[in-house]
Structures are given as C-alpha cells and as structure tokens.
VOMIDO-117855 format. One record per residue (C-alpha): residue number from 1; residue in one letter; x, y, z. Coordinates in steps of 0.5 Angstrom, whole numbers, plus 2048, in hexadecimal, padded with zeros to 3 digits. Example, Ala and Ser with C-alpha at 12.3 -4.5 7.8 and 13.67 -1.06 7.14 Angstrom:
# VOMIDO-117855
NODE,nr,rest,c1,c2,c3
NODE,1,A,819,7F7,810 .
NODE,2,S,81B,7FE,80E .
# end
This chain:
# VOMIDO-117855
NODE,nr,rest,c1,c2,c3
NODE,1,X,812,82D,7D8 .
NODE,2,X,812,834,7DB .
NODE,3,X,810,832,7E2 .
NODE,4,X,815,82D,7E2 .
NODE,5,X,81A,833,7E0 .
NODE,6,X,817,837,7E6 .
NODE,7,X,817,833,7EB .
NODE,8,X,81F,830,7EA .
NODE,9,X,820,838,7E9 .
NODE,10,X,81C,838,7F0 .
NODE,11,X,81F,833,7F4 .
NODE,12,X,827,837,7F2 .
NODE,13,X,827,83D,7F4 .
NODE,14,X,822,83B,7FA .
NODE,15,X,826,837,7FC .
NODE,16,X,822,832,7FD .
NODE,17,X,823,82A,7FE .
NODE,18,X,820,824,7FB .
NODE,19,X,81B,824,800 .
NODE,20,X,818,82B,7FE .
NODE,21,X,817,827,7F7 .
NODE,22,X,810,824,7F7 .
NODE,23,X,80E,82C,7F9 .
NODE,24,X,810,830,7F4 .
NODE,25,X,80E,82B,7F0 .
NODE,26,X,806,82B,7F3 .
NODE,27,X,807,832,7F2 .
NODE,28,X,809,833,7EB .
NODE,29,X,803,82E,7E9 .
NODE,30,X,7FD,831,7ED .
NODE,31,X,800,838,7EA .
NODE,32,X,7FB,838,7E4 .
NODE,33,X,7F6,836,7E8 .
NODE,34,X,7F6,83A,7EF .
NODE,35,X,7FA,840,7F2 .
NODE,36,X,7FB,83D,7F8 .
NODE,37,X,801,839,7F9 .
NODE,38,X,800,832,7FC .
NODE,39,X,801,831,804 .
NODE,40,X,807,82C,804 .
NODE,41,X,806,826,808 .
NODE,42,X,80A,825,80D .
NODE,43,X,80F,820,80C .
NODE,44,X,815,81D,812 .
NODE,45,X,81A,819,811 .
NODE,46,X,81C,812,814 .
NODE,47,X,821,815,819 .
NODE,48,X,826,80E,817 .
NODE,49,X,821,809,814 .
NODE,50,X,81D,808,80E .
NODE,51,X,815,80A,80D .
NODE,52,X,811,804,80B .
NODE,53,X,80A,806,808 .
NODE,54,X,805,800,808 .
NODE,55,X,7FF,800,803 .
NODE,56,X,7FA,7FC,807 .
NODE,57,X,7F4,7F7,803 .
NODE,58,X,7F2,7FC,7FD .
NODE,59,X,7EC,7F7,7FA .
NODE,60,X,7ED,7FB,7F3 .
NODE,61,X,7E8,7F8,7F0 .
NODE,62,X,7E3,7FA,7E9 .
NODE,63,X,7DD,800,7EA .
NODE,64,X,7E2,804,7EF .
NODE,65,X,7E4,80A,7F0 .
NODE,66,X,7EB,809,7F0 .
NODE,67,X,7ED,811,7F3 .
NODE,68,X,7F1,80E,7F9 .
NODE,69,X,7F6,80B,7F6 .
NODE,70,X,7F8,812,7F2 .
NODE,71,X,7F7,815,7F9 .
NODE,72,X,7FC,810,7FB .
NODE,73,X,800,812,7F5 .
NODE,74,X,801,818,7F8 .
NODE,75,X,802,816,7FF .
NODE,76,X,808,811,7FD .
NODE,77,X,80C,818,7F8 .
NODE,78,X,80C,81D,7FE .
NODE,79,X,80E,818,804 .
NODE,80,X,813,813,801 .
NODE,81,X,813,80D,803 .
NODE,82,X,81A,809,803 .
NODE,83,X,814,803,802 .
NODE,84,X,80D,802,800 .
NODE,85,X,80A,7FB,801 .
NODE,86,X,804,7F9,7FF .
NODE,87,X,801,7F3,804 .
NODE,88,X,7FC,7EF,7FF .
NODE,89,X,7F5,7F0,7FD .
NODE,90,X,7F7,7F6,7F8 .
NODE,91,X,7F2,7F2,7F3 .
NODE,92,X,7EC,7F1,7F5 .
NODE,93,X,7EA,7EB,7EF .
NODE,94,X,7E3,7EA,7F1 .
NODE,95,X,7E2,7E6,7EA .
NODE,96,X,7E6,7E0,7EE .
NODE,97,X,7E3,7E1,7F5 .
NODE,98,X,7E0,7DA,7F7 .
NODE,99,X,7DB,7DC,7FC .
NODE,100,X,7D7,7E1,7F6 .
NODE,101,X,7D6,7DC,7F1 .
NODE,102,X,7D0,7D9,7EF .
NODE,103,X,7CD,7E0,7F3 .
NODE,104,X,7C9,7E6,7EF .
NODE,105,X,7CF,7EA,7F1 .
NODE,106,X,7D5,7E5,7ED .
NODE,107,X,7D0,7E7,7E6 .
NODE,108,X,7D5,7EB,7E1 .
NODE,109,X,7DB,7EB,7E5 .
NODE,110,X,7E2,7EA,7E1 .
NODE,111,X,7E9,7E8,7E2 .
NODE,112,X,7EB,7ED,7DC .
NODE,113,X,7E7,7F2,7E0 .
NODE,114,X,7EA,7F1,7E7 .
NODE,115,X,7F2,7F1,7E4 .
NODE,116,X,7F0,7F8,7E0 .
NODE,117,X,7EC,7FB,7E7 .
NODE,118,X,7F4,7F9,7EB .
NODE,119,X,7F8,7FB,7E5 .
NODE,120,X,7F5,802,7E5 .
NODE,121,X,7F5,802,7ED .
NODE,122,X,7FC,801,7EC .
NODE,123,X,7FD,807,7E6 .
NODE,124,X,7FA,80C,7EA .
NODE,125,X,7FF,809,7F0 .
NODE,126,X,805,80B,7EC .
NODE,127,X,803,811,7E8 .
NODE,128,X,804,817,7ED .
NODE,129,X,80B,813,7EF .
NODE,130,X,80C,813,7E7 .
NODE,131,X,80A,81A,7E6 .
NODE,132,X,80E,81C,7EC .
NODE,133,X,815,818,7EA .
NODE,134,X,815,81B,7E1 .
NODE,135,X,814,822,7E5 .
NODE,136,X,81A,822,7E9 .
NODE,137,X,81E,81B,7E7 .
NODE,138,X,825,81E,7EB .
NODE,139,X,820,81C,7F2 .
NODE,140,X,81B,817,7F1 .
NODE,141,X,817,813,7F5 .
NODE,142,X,819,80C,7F4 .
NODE,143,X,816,808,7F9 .
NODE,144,X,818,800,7F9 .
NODE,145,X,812,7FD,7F8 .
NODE,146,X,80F,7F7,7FC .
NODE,147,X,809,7F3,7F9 .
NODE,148,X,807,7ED,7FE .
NODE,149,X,800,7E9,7FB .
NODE,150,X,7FA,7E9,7FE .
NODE,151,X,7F5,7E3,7FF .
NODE,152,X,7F1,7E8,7FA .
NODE,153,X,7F7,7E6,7F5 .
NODE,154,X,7F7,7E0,7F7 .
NODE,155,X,7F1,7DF,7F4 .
NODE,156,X,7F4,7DE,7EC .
NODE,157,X,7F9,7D8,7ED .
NODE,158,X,7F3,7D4,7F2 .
NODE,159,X,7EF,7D5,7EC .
NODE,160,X,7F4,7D3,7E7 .
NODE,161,X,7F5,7CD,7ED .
NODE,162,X,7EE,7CB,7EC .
NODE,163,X,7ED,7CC,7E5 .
NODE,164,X,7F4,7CA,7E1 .
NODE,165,X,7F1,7CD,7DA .
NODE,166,X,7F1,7D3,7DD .
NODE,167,X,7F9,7D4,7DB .
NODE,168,X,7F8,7DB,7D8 .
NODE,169,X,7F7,7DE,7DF .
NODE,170,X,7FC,7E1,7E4 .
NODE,171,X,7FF,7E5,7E8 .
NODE,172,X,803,7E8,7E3 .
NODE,173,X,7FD,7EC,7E0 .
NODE,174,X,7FE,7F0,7E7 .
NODE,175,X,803,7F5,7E5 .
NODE,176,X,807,7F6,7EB .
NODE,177,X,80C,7F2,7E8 .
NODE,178,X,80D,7F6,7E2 .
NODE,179,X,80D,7FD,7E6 .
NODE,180,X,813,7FB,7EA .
NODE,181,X,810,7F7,7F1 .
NODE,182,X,814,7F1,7F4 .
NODE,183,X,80E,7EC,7F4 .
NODE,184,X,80D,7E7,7FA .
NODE,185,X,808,7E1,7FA .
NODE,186,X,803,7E0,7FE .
NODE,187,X,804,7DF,806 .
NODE,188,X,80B,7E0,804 .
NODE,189,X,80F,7E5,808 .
NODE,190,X,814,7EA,806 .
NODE,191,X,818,7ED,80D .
NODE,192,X,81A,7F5,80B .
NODE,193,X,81E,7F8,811 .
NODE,194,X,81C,7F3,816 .
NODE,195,X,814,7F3,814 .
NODE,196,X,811,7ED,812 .
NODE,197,X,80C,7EF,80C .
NODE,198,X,807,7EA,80A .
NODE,199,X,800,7EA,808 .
NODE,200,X,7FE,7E6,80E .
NODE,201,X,802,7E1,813 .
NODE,202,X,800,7DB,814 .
NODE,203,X,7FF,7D7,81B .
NODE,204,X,802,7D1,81D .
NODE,205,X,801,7CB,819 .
NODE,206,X,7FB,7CE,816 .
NODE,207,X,7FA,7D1,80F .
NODE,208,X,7F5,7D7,813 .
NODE,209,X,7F8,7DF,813 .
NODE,210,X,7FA,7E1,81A .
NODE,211,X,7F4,7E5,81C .
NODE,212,X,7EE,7E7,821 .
NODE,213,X,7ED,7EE,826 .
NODE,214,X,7F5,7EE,828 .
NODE,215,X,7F8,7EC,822 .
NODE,216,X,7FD,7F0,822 .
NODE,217,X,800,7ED,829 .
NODE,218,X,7FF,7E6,825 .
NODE,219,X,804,7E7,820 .
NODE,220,X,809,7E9,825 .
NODE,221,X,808,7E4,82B .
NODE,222,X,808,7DE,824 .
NODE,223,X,80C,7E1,81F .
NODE,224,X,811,7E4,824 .
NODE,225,X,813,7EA,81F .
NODE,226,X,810,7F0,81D .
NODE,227,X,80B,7EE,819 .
NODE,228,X,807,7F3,814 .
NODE,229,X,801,7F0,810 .
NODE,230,X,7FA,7F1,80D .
NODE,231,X,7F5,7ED,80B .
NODE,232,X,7EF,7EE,811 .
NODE,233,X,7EE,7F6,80F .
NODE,234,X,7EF,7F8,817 .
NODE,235,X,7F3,7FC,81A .
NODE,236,X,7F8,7F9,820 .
NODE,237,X,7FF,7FB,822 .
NODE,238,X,803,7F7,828 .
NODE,239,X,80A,7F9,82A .
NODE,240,X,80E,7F5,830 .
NODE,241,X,816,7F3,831 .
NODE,242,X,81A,7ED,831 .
NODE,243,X,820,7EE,834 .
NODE,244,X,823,7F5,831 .
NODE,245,X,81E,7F5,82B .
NODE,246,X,818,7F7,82A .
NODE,247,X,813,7F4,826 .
NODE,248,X,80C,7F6,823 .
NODE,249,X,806,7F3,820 .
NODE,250,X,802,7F7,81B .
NODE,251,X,7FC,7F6,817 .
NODE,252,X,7FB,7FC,812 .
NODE,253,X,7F4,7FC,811 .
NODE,254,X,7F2,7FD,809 .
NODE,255,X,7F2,802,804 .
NODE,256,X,7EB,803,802 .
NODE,257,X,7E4,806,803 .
NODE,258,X,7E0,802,7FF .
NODE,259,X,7DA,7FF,803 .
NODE,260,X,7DB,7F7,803 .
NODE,261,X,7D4,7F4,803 .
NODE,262,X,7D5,7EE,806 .
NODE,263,X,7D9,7F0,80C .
NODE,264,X,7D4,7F5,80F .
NODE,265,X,7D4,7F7,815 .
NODE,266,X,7DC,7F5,814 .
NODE,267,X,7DD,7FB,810 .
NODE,268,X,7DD,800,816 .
NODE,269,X,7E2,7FC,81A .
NODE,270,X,7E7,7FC,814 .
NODE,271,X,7EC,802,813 .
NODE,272,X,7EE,806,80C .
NODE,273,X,7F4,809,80C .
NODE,274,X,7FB,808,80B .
NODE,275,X,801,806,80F .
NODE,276,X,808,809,80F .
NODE,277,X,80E,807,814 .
NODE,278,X,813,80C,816 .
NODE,279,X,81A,80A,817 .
NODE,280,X,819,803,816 .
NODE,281,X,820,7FF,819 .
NODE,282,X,821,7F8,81B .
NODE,283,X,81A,7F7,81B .
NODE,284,X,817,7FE,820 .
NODE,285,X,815,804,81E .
NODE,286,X,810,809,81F .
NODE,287,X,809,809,81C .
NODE,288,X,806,80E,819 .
NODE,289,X,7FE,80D,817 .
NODE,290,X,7FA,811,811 .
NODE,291,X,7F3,810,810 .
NODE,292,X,7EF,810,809 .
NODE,293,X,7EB,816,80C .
NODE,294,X,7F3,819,80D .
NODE,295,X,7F5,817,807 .
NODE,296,X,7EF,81A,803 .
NODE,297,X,7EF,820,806 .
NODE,298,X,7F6,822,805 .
NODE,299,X,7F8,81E,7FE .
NODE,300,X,7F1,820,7FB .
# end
C-alpha cells in the first residue's frame, strides 16, 4: 500500500505522465531487494495508429518451464499494446494428439494435465498486468484481448467429434474466455485495423494451410490482404502495394524454447520470439521484431 502511495506521490510532484507508470512502479517493487533502479525500456508510440503484439504458437504443455509467459507479462505491462492476439496453438494438448498414440511416449499423458499446463500459462500471462493495473488503477494497461484457435486446440472438438461421450470436453475449460479474450473458432478470421488475423489461411479449394519457403507472399498474392498468421513456427514477412495500400504478409514465428523431438533438424529453422505492429492503419504498419533471447534478457 506504501509503494502505491509513493509512487502516486512521485508521478504529482514529477510530473510525470501515464507512461512514467510501469517505471516507478518497477521501482518501488525491486526497492526491497536492490539499490539500483531498473533500466527503463524504452517504449515509442504509434505516431497515429494502434500497437498490435502477436503471441506466436506458445505449446504450453505439462513438465515445462512456463517463466516465458511471466516474461512475456512484463513485456505487455511496460509496452502497452492497444491489442494482444494470440494466434492459436497456446495449448499444446498432447494427451489428444493422434500422431502419439499407440507410441512409448503417449503412456501417462492427461487431458486434465494438458487444461492445467494451459491455464496456469494463461495465469502467469496476466499477473505482472494484473499486479501492474491494482497499483496504479487510474492508468491501466488494458489491452483488447484476441484469441484465435489453433490446430492444437482443435484437437478438443475433433476428439468429442470422434468419440461423442466424450460430452465433458471443451474449449471452455481454457480459461481465455473467462479472463476477458474475444474467442474466434478455428480457421476463423478476425480483421483488426485492416490485418486479417487467423491461425492459418487455407488454399484455394483445399482445407491445407498457405505455407512453404515464401509463405508470407502467398498469403498476399491469394488472400489479397494483409494477412498475419502462425501455425508453421517460421518467420516470413512480404510487403507489396496494390493501388495506394500497402499490404503484408507475416508469419510470427512461435513462442517457445522447448525442444521438439519430432521435428528435429526443423527445430533450428523455426524462431522464438514475438511480434509487435507499430502504427497499424488500414492494414500497414511498421514491424517491430523481439527474439526470446531479447525478451529474456530484459525482462528476466
């Protein structure tokens, strides 16, 4: 309650603006523990449009260490995104996966697990923001929150789809709606500020995602639009014009530093890190690109 009080004393007789919040209050927490003040981020502003941060595939799944989302906490309270979106794949929900089973590894694996493993991903995702927001309530960071499902996800109704007595599953055991995200369906799209959002777009006449080694372009040349998405683990941007717009193409990469098994020598071409979209206007804007290495570094 103090630091509340000292802070808010602070920012009056500083002067200082709402921005100067997530600074004194890093202050005032790291005061009992060390003498020396927090470097501050630095934070600019769109000039005009919104800031979009994209959380890439996450695979939150059962045994990991989940410190990157609490990182990622903190990375959301000091730059103050006007919109989060989460592209899909958040949960990892290995005890459904359809390529495991029968295998040595599937043995012990839990639907129960794999709901707790994601919720608590989605607790610590909020918590430096919700401790952040009963400090200083007069200046909030208050996102609009986007969730579109993933393939992973999906994974809960094509098992209920397969075995109807399995009634008792659902999405709703993820707890994005219960802590305030708009839910879009899988392969459903959500346009925020002219950016298409989606886990993943689809061909032409197929039910297959635009991908391969210039997916970023494919997603312009056959969506016409600009397009952001997850789902492959790459990174890929595009950008062109058609008439006095300009459109891109982004493929964010994931969010994750857990070896994958399976994928083997794939694991050293997908990137770690998250993407943040400065001044987004009619679908432009500037892309700004943090790596987990970077994130850990200054949010650890």
């Amino acid at each position: 309650m103090l630091k509340r009080v000292f802070a808010d004393i602070a920012r009056e007789r500083l002067g200082l603006g709402g921005g100067a919040s997530n600074i004194l209050y890093r202050i005032m927490r790291n005061r009992d523990n060390t003498t020396t003040a927090p470097e501050p981020v630095e934070i600019v502003k769109s000039a005009t449009g919104q800031t979009h941060l994209v959380i890439g595939d996450a695979h939150a799944a059962p045994g990991q260490n989940l410190e990157r989302f609490t990182f990622l906490s903190k990375m959301i309270r000091d730059i103050k995104p006007d919109v989060v979106i989460c592209i899909g794949d958040f949960a990892d929900m290995p005890a459904l996966s359809s390529f495991d089973k029968g295998k040595k590894a599937y043995e012990g694996r839990r639907y129960t697990e794999d709901i707790k493993a994601a919720n608590e991903a989605l607790r610590l995702l909020h918590k430096e923001i919700d401790d952040y927001n009963r400090t200083f309530p007069s200046d909030p960071v208050k996102p609009r929150l986007v969730y579109c499902e993933g393939n992973h996800e999906y994974r809960i109704e094509r098992a209920l789809n397969d075995s109807a007595g399995l009634d008792v599953m659902g999405l709703k055991h993820l707890d994005f709606a219960r802590r305030g995200w708009e839910v879009y369906r899988f392969k459903k799209p959500v346009e925020i500020d002219g950016v298409n959002y989606c886990h993943f777009f689809t061909s032409q006449n197929t039910d297959r995602a635009i991908s391969g080694v210039s997916a970023a372009r494919s997603l312009v040349n056959k969506k016409h639009m600009s397009c952001v998405v997850g789902h492959s683990h790459l990174l890929n941007h595009w950008t062109t014009t058609a008439g006095e717009r300009r459109l891109h193409g982004l493929v964010v990469g994931w969010y994750c530093d857990v070896y994958k098994e399976y994928a083997g020598q794939s694991n050293t071409g997908w990137w770690a890190g998250i993407c943040v979209l400065r001044d987004v206007t009619d679908g432009d804007y500037d892309l700004e690109l943090w790596s987990y290495k970077r994130i850990k570094a200054r949010w650890k």
